[in-house]
N, C-alpha and C positions, 0 to 999 in steps of 0.2 A: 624504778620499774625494772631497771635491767638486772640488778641485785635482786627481785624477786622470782623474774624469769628462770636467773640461772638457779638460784636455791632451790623453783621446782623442778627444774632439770634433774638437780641432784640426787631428788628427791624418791623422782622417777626411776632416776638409774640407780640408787641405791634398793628403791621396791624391788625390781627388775631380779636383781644379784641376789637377795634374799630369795625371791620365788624359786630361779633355778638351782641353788645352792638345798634348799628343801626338796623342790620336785625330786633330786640324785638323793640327798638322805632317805626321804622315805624310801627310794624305789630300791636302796639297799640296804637299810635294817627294818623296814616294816611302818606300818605306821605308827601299833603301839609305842617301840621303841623312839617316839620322833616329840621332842616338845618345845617349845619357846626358849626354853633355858638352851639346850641343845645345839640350837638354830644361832644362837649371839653368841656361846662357845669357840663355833664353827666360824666366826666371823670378828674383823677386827673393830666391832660395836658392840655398843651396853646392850643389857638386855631391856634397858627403859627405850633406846632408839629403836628396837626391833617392833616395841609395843608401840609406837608412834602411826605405824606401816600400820598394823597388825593388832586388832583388839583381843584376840584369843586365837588357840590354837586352831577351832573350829573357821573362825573369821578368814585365817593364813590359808587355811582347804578349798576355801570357798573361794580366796584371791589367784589360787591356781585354776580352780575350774574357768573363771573368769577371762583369762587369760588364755586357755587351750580356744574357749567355746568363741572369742574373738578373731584366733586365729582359723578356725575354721568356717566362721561366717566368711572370713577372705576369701576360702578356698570354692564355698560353695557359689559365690558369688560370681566369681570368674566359669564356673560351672554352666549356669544358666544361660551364661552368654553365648555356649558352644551353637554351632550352625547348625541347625539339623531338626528333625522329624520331637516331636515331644516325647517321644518315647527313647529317642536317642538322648534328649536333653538328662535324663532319667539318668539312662546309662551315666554319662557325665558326672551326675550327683556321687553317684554310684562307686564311680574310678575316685572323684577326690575324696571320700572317705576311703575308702580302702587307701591311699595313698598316703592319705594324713596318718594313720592309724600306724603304718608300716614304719613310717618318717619319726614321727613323732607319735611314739607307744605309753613314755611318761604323761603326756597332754590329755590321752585318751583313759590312762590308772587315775589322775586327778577328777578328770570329771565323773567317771566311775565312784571312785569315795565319796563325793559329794550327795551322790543319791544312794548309793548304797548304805551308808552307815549315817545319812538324814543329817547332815550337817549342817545341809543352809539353814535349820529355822535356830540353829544357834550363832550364826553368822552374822553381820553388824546387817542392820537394815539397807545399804546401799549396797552394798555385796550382793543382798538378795536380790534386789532391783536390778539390778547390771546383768544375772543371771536369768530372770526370767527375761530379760529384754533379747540379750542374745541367743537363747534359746527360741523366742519368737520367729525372729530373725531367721534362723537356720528352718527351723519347722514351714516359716512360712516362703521359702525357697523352693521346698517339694510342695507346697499346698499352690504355691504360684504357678508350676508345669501342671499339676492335677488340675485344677482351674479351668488353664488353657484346653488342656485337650478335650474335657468334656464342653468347653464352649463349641471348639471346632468340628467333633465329631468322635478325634481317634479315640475317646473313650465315652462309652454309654453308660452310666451307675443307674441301677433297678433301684428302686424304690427305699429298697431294704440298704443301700449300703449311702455313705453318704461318703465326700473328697476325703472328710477328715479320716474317715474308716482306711483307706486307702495309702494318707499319709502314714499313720501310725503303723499299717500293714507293713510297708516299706523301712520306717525305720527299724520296727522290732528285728527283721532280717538283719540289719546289720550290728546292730546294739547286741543282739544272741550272741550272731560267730562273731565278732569281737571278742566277747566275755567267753566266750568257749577255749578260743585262740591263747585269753591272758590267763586263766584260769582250771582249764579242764584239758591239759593237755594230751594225757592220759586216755583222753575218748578220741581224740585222732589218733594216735598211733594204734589205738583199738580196732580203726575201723579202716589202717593201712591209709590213713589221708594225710598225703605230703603238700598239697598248696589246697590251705580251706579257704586261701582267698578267688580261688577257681572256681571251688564249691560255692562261693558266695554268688557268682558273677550268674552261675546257671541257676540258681536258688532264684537270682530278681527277674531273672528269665522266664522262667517259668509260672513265679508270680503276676508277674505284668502280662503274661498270657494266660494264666487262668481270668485275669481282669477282663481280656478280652481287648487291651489294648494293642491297638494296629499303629502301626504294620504288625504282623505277628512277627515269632521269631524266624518262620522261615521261608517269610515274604523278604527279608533282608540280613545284610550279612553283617552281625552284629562283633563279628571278631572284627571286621576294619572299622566300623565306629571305633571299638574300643582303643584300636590303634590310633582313628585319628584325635580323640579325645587327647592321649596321652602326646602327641605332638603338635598339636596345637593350640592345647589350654595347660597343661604342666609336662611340657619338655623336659625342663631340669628339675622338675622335682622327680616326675617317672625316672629319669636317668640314676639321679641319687637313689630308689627306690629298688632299682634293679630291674624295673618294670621295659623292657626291651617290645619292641616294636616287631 
């Protein structure tokens, strides 16, 4: 028993050292340039133990998304628990992606390839599981405040829109300037924009108030939320982020 324990141990930590060792390859020569052969090159294993981990290069894409979209279930998790008005809870969601994103940019280009270049449906079938689970997960983190607030009141949805409309509303904001941010950077310096993660904060702002979600934004003062978000649910991550109080 204890010789198998540790053998997964190993097993783990050698997945582990593979994932990060790829997540840096691709994120500096591309991903064309990045293949299995490459990856056991890079490292002091065959390329038959690489494919042990790893049933194809697609499957390896899929093991990093996997991996980002876990650690950011943790983040949104701790999210929810913040104190406050459900529309503050929002905010929260709000601050830990933009924080993850800032922290960890590789994590956020991973899960990005995954759905951009359709990878999971060539990924091993538990890959795929593990991804739509974790993504539940996070999705159902914002569907869980949506929920709440039209139970309680602060939010009303007409006939026409339903929670789920509302979630996907909120993610597309950030999923956009994300991909804007990795991608088109070109259109901020066009448009003179030096923190689009500022842009982003007034963007959900204004969203959650075209919803009609209350408090509105200037029944309350949502710059000390944000502050107290970043100090008392990621302290040290905002510190690491540069995100100042």
């Amino acid at each position: 028993m204890k010789t198998r324990n540790r053998k997964e141990r190993e097993f783990h930590q050698r997945e582990g050292e593979f994932l990060d060792l790829a997540r840096r390859m691709i994120a500096e020569g591309g991903l064309t340039g990045f293949n299995m052969d490459r990856l056991a090159e890079a490292t002091e294993y065959s390329k038959g133990t690489v494919y042990q981990h790893f049933a194809s290069k697609e499957d390896l894409i899929a093991a990093l998304a996997v991996q980002s979209l876990g650690r950011r279930v943790a983040w949104f998790e701790r999210a929810v628990q913040f104190s406050g008005t459900t529309r503050e809870r929002m905010q929260a969601l709000s601050a830990a992606e933009e924080i993850f994103v800032t922290l960890q940019p590789l994590h956020f280009r991973s899960e990005m390839l995954i759905k951009v270049d359709d990878f999971a449906h060539r990924a091993s079938d538990e890959r795929r599981a593990e991804l739509e689970r974790l993504e539940g997960r996070c999705l159902g983190a914002i569907h869980g405040i949506v929920n709440e607030a039209a139970r309680i009141g602060d939010l009303v949805l007409p006939a026409h829109r339903s929670a789920g409309d509302v979630v996907t509303g909120f993610a597309a904001l950030h999923i956009g300037t994300f991909m804007v941010i990795n991608s088109f950077p070109q259109m901020l310096r066009a448009m003179a924009i030096t923190d689009p993660l500022r842009v982003l904060r007034d963007q959900v702002s204004v969203h959650l108030d075209g919803l009609n979600w209350r408090p509105l934004s200037n029944a309350y003062d949502s710059a000390m939320t944000y502050r107290r978000v970043l100090r008392e649910v990621f302290p040290e991550e905002s510190r690491q982020a540069g995100r100042t109080e």
